[in-house]
C-alpha positions as CSV (number, residue, x, y, z in Angstrom):
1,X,6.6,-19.7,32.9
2,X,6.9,-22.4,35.7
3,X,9.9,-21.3,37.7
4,X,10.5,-24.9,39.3
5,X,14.0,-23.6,40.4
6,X,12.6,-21.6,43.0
7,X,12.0,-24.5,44.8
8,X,15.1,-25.3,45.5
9,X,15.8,-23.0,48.1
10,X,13.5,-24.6,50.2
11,X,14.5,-27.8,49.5
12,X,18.5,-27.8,50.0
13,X,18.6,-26.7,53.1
14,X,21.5,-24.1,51.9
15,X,21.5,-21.9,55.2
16,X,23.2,-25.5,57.4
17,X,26.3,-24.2,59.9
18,X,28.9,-26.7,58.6
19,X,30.9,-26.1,61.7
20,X,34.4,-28.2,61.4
21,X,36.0,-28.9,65.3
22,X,38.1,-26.0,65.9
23,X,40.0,-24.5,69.2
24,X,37.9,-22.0,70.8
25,X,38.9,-18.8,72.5
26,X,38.5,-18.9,76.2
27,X,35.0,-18.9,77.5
28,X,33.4,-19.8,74.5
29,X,31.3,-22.9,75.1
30,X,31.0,-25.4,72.6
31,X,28.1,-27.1,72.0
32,X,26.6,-30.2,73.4
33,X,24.4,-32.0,71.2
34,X,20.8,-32.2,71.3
35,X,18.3,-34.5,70.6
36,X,18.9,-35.8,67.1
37,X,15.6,-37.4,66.5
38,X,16.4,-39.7,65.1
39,X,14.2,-42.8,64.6
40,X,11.1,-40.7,64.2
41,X,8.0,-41.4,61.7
42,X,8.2,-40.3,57.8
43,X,5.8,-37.8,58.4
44,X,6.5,-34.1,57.8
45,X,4.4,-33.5,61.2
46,X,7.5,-35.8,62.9
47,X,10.1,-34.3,61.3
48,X,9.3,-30.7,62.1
49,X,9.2,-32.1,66.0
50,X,12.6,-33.6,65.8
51,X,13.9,-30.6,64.5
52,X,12.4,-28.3,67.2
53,X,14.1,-30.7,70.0
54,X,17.1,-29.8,68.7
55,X,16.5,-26.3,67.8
56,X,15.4,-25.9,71.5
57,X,18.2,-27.2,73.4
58,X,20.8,-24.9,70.9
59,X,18.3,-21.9,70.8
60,X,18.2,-21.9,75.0
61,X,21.8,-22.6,75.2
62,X,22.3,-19.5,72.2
63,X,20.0,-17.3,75.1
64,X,22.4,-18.0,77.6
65,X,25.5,-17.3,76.1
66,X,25.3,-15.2,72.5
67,X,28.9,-16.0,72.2
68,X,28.9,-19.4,72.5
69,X,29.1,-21.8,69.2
70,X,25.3,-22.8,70.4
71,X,23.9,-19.5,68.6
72,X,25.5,-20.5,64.6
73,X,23.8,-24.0,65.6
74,X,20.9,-22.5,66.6
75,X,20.6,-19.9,63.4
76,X,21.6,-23.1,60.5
77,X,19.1,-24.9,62.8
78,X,16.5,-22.0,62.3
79,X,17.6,-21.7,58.6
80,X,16.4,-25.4,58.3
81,X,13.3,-24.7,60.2
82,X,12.3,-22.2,57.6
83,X,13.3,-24.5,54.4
84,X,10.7,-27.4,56.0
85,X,8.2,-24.7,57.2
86,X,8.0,-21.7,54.5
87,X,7.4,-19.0,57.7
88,X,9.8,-16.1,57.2
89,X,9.0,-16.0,61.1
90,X,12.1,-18.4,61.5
91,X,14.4,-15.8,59.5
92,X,13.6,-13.4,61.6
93,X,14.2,-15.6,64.8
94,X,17.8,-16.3,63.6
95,X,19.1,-13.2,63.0
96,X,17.7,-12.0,66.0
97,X,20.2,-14.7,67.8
98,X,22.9,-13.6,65.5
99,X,22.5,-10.1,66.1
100,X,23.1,-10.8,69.9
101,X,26.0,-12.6,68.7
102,X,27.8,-10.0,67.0
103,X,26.8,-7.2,69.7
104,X,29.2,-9.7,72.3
105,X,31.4,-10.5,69.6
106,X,31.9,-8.7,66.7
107,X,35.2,-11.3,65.6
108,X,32.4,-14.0,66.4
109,X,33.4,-15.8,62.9
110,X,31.2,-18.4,63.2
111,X,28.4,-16.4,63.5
112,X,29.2,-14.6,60.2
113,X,28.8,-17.8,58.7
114,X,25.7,-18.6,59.7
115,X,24.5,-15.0,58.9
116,X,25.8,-15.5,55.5
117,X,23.9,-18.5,55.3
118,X,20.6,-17.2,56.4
119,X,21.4,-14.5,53.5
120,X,22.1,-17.0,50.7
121,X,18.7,-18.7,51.3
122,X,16.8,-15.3,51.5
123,X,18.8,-13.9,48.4
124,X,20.5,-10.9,49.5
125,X,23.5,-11.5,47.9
126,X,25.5,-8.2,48.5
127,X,25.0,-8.8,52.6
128,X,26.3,-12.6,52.1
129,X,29.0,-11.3,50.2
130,X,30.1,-9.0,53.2
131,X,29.6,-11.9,56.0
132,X,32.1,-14.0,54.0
133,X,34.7,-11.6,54.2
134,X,34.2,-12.0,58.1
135,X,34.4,-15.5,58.3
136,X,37.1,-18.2,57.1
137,X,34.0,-20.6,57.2
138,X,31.1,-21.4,55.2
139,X,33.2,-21.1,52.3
140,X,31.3,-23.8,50.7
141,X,28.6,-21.3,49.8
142,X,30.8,-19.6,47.1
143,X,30.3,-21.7,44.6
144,X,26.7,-21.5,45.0
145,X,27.0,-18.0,44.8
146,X,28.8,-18.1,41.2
147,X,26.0,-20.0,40.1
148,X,23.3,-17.2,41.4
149,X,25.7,-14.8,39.6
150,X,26.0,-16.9,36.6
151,X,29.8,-17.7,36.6
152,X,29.2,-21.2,35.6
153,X,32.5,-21.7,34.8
154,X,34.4,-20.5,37.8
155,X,31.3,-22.4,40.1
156,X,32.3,-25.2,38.0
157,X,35.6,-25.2,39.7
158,X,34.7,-25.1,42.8
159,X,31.9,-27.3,43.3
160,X,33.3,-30.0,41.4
161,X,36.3,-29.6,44.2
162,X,34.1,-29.5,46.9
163,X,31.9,-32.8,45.9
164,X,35.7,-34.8,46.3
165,X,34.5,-34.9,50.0
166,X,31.9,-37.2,48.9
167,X,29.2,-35.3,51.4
168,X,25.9,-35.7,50.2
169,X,25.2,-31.8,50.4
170,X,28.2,-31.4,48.2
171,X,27.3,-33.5,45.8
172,X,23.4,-32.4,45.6
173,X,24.8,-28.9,44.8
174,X,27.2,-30.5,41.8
175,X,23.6,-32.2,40.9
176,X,21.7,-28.9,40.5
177,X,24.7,-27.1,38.8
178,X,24.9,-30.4,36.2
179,X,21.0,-30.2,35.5
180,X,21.1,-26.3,34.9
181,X,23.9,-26.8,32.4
182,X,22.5,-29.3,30.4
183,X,24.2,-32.8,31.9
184,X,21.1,-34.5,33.2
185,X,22.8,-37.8,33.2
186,X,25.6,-36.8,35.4
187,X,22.8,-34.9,37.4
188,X,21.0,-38.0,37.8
189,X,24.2,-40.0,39.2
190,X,24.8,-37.3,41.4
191,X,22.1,-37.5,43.5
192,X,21.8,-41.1,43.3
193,X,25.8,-40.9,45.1
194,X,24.4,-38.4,47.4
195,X,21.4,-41.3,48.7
196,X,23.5,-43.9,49.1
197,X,26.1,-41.9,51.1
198,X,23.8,-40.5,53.7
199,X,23.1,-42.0,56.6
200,X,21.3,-39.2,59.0
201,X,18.2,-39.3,60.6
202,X,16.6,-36.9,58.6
203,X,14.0,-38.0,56.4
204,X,13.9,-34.9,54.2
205,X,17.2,-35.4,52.9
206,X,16.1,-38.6,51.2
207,X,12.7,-37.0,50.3
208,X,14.7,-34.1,48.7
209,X,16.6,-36.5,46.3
210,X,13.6,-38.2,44.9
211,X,12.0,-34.4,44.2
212,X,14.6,-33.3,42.6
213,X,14.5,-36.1,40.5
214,X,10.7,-35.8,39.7
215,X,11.9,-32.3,39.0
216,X,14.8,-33.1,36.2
217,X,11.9,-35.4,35.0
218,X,9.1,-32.7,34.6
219,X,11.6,-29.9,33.0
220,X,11.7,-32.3,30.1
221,X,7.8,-32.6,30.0
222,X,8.1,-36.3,31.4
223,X,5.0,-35.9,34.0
224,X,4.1,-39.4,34.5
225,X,7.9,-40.2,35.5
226,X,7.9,-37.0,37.7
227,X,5.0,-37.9,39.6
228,X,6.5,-41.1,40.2
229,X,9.4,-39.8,41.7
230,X,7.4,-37.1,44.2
231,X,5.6,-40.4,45.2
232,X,8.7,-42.1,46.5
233,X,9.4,-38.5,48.0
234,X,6.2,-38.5,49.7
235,X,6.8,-41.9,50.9
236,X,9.9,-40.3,52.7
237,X,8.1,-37.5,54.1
238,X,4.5,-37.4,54.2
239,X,2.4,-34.3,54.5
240,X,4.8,-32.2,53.6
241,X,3.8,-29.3,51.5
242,X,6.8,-28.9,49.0
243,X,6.2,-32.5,47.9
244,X,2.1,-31.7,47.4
245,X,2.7,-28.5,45.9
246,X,4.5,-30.7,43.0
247,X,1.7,-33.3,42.5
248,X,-1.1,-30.8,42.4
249,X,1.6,-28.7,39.7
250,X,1.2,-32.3,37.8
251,X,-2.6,-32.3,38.2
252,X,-2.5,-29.0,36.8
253,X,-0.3,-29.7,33.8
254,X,-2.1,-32.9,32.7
255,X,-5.5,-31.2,33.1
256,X,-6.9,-33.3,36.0
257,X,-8.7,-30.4,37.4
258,X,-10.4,-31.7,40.6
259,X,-7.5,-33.0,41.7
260,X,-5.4,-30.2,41.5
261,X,-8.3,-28.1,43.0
262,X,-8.3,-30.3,46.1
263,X,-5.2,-30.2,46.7
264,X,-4.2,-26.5,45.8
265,X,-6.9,-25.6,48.4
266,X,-5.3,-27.7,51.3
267,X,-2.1,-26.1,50.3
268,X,-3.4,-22.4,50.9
269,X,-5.0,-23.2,54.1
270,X,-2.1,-24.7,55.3
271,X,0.7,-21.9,54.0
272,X,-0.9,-18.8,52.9
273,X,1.4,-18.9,50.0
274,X,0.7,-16.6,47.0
275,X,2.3,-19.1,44.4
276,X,-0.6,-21.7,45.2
277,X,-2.9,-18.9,44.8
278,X,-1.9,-18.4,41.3
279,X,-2.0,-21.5,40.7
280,X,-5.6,-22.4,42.1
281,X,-6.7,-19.4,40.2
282,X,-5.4,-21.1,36.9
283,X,-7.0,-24.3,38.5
284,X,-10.6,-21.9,38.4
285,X,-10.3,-20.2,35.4
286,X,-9.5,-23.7,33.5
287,X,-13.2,-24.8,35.5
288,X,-14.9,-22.2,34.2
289,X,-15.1,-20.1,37.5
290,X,-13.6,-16.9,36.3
291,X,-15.0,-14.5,39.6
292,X,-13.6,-16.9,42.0
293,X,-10.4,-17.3,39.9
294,X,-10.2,-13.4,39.6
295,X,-10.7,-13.0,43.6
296,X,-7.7,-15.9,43.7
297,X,-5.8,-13.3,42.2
298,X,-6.3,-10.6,44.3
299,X,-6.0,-12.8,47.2
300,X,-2.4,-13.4,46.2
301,X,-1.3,-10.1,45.2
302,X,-2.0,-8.5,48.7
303,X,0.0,-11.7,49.5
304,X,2.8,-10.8,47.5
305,X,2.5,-7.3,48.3
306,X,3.2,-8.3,52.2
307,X,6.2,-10.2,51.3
308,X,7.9,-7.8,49.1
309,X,7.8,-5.8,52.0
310,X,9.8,-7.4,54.3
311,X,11.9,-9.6,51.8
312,X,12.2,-8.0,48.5
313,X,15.0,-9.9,47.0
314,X,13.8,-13.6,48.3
315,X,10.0,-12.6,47.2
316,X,11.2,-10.5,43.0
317,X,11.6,-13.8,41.3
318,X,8.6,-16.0,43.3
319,X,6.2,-12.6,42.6
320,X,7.3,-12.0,38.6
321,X,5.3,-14.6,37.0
322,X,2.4,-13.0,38.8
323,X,3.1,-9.6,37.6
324,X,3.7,-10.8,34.3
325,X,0.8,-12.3,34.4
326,X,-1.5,-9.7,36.6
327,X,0.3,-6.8,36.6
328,X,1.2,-3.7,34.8
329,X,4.4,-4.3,32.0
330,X,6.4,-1.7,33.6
331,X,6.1,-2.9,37.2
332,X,6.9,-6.4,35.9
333,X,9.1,-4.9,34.0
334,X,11.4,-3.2,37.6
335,X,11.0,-6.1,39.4
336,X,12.6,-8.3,36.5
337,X,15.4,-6.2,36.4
338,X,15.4,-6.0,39.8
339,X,15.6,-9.5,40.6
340,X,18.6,-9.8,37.7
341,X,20.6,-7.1,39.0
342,X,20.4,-9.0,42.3
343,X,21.1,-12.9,40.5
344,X,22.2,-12.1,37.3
345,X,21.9,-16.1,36.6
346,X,20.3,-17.8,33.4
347,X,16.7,-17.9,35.4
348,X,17.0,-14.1,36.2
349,X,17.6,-13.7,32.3
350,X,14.3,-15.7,31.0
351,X,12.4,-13.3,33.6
352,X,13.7,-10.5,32.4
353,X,13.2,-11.7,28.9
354,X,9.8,-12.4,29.1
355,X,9.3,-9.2,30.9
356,X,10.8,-6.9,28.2
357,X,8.2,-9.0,25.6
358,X,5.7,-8.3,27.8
359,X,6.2,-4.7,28.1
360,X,6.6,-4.7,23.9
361,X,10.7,-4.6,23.6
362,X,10.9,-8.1,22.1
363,X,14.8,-6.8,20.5
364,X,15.6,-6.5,24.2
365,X,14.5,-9.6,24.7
366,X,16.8,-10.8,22.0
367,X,19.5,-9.5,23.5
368,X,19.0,-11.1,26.6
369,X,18.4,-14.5,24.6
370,X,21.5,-14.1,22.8
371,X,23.7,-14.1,26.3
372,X,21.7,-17.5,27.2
373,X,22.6,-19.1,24.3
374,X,26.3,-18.3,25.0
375,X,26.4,-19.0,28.2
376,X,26.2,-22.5,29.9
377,X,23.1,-22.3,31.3
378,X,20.5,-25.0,29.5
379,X,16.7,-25.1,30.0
380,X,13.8,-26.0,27.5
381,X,12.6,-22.3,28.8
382,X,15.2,-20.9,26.6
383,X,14.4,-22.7,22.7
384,X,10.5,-21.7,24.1
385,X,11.5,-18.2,24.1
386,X,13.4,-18.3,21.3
387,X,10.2,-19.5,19.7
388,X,8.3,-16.4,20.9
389,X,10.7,-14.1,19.6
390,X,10.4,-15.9,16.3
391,X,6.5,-15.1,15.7
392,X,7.0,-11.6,16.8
């Protein structure tokens, strides 16, 4: 089970401070803006510089004065840092600046944006849900929410309200919710609306529309077409890891072993991530190299392991295809259920599904598959488990 939607929180850049001009209280400084690099190369070695420029003259500025409208900049600045970079390290840094926020300033409402933010991206719902009741901003995020609580309908409402503004975030978020219900077409016009409005200096934006369409491409088993696409992404952003990871995953699929090898090992090296462990080890085993591809395994469950850790609910659905795979049936069994009392979304109910056929309770299963095929949520995942359940 390829869960290609997990990508997406890395790639939308959800945790952004959309900070509208407002009157300040007295004292509070408002921000001056950095340096916007703009002009810099397509490279993702470029892009992370431009973005430290910035994040440095907010996160000094944030040091200075906690209460000041530098620190939200500074922590949807961080949040962004950690969607181009993968390092939980970034996390950490913003909440630390938020934390100093709130201590000044609890009424700081600003900053319970931003925290709320940072919390969508990392999944912990129920805190999010308490930072918004803080804050008459980031209100945007709500309909995103719905969608991770699987209240298409009532997400419906509110994202297709918010894409009226014609801002490309806005309308990449309609995008995803279109492609997850089944409208590809409309999904497709979406993001195309989305390029030819923005005008920023961010190359990753543009590179994030081209792998999203590779990604609409692959979940209908159309790799050549998706490969295409992640090579106009890569022409956007080069070197970034996001965009490999998505080639080598095409390697994989279409058997071209070497390749994916190559590039699955450059991946590791560069991010330590457990996903590209699993899939190296399926890389191995496929060669023929089944003690190398065994100690791939191992290798990324102490990875996983380290993460669950620290971030449970950002790490349960990224770790349950490895435990589904690797693990024992009850412990992939928690975890699923875990990760769907946490998102209770049409993803969260394949996992689970799979997980209760793993651990032998295929008319759980059923049950599970009998919600997804009333609700809106579409996916090819869904007739392939139906299939399962068939020849049980």
């Amino acid at each position: 089970m390829w869960m290609v939607w997990l990508t997406l929180i890395a790639c939308q850049s959800t945790v952004q401070t959309e900070l509208p001009p407002a009157e300040e209280a007295p004292g509070v400084e408002a921000p001056k803006p950095g340096p916007a690099g703009a002009n810099h190369a397509k490279t993702y070695e470029a892009e992370l510089a431009a973005l430290d420029r910035r994040l440095a003259f907010f996160e000094g500025k944030a040091k200075q004065n906690p209460n000041s409208l530098s620190t939200p900049q500074a922590a949807g600045l961080l949040g962004e840092r950690a969607a181009l970079t993968g390092d939980y390290a970034d996390f950490e840094r913003a909440f630390a600046l938020i934390d100093a926020a709130l201590i000044a300033d609890d009424r700081h409402s600003r900053a319970w944006a931003a925290r709320a933010g940072l919390n969508f991206s990392l999944h912990r719902y129920a805190e999010m849900t308490e930072d918004l009741s803080k804050t008459k901003w980031q209100k945007s995020l709500e309909g995103a929410l719905l969608v991770e609580q699987g209240k298409y309908d009532e997400a419906e409402a509110i994202l297709v309200k918010q894409a009226e503004s014609k801002q490309p975030q806005d309308l990449n978020r309609l995008a995803i919710f279109r492609w997850k219900t089944g409208d590809l077409d409309a999904a497709h016009a979406l993001l195309d609306e989305a390029e030819r409005r923005y005008h920023g200096p961010w190359h990753r934006t543009r590179a994030w529309v081209h792998l999203h369409r590779g990604i609409f491409d692959l979940d209908q088993g159309n790799y050549d077409e998706a490969m295409a696409h992640y090579r106009d992404a890569e022409k956007e952003l080069a070197g970034y890891w996001l965009i490999e990871e998505h080639i080598a995953e095409i390697h994989l699929l279409k058997g071209e072993l070497d390749e994916a090898h190559a590039l699955y090992a450059d991946l590791i090296e560069r991010t330590g991530s457990p996903e590209f462990m699993d899939r190296q080890s399926e890389v191995l085993e496929a060669q023929g190299k089944s003690d190398e591809a065994a100690a791939m395994v191992a290798r990324a469950r102490a990875a996983y392991e380290e993460r669950l850790a620290s971030w449970p609910e950002a790490t349960w659905g990224h770790a349950l295809d490895h435990w589904l795979a690797h693990g024992e049936p009850a412990e992939a069994l928690e975890m699923a259920q875990k990760n769907h009392d946490n998102r209770p979304n049409g993803e969260a109910k394949l996992g689970l599904a799979h997980a209760y056929l793993n651990a032998g309770q295929p008319e759980e299963a059923r049950k599970l598959l009998a919600e997804l095929r009333a609700s809106r949520f579409r996916s090819p995942e869904v007739d392939e488990l139906a299939a399962e359940l068939d020849a049980k």
